[in-house]
N, C-alpha and C positions, 0 to 999 in steps of 0.2 A: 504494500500500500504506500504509497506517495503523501507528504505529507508536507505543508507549507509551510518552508524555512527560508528566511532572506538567507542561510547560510547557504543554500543551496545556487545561487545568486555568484558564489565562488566557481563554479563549474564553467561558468561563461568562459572565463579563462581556457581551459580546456577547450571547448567551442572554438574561440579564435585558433588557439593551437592547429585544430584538426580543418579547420573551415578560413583559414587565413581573411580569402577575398569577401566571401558571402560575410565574415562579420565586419572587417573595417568596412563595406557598403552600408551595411548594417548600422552601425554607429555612425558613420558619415549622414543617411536616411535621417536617423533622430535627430542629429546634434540642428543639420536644418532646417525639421519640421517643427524642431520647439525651437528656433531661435526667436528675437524680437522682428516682427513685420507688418503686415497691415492687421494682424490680432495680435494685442499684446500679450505678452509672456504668461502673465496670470490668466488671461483668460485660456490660452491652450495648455495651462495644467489644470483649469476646473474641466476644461473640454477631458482631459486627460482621464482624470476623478470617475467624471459620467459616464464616459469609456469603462472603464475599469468595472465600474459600480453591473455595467450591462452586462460585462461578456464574465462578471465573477473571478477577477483578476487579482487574489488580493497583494501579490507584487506590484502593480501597475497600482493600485488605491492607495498602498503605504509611500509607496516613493513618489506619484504625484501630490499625494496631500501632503507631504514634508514639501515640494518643491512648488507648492499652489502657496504656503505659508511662508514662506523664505522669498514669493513674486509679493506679499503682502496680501494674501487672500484670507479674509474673514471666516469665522467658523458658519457666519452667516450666509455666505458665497457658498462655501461649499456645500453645505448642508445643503443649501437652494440647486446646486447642480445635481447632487444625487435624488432628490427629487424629482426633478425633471430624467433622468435616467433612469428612475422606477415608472416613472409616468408614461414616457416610451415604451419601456419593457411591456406592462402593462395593455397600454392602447394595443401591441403587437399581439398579443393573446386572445384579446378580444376583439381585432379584428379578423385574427386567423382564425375564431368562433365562430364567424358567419358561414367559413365553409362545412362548419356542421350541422345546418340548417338545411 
């Protein structure tokens, strides 16, 4: 059984090892898609947050809510994007309901 450790988070290393190009792509991919741009930084770590929150991420939840806090995002911010991420998930269930009709 697999089990959820930021230690586990160490192994990337190994990744790069074994996968050299796929990860510097890889990390080159993020380091651009979360830089500063026409959305600010804070907002593409609560984007990140709701992400997270949707696909059950919780790597992705603890390292963008440390770096949604550190762009100066409010507990009010975030809280308000996981909402909106439950609200989606949500509307998605119960529109894919209809086709049980």
């Amino acid at each position: 059984m697999l089990n959820y450790d930021m230690a586990n988070l160490a192994k990337m290393k190994t990744m790069a090892a074994v996968a050299p190009d796929a990860m510097t792509a890889f990390q080159a991919f993020d380091k651009a898609a979360f830089a500063e741009g026409a959305i600010p930084v804070k907002f593409k770590e609560l984007i990140a947050i709701a992400v997270g929150v949707t696909t059950q991420c919780p790597y992705c939840i603890e390292i963008h809510a440390k770096r949604a806090k550190q762009a100066g995002a409010t507990d009010a911010e975030i809280t308000e994007a996981t909402m909106v991420a439950a609200a989606i998930r949500a509307g998605g269930a119960v529109t894919h309901a209809t086709h049980a009709l």
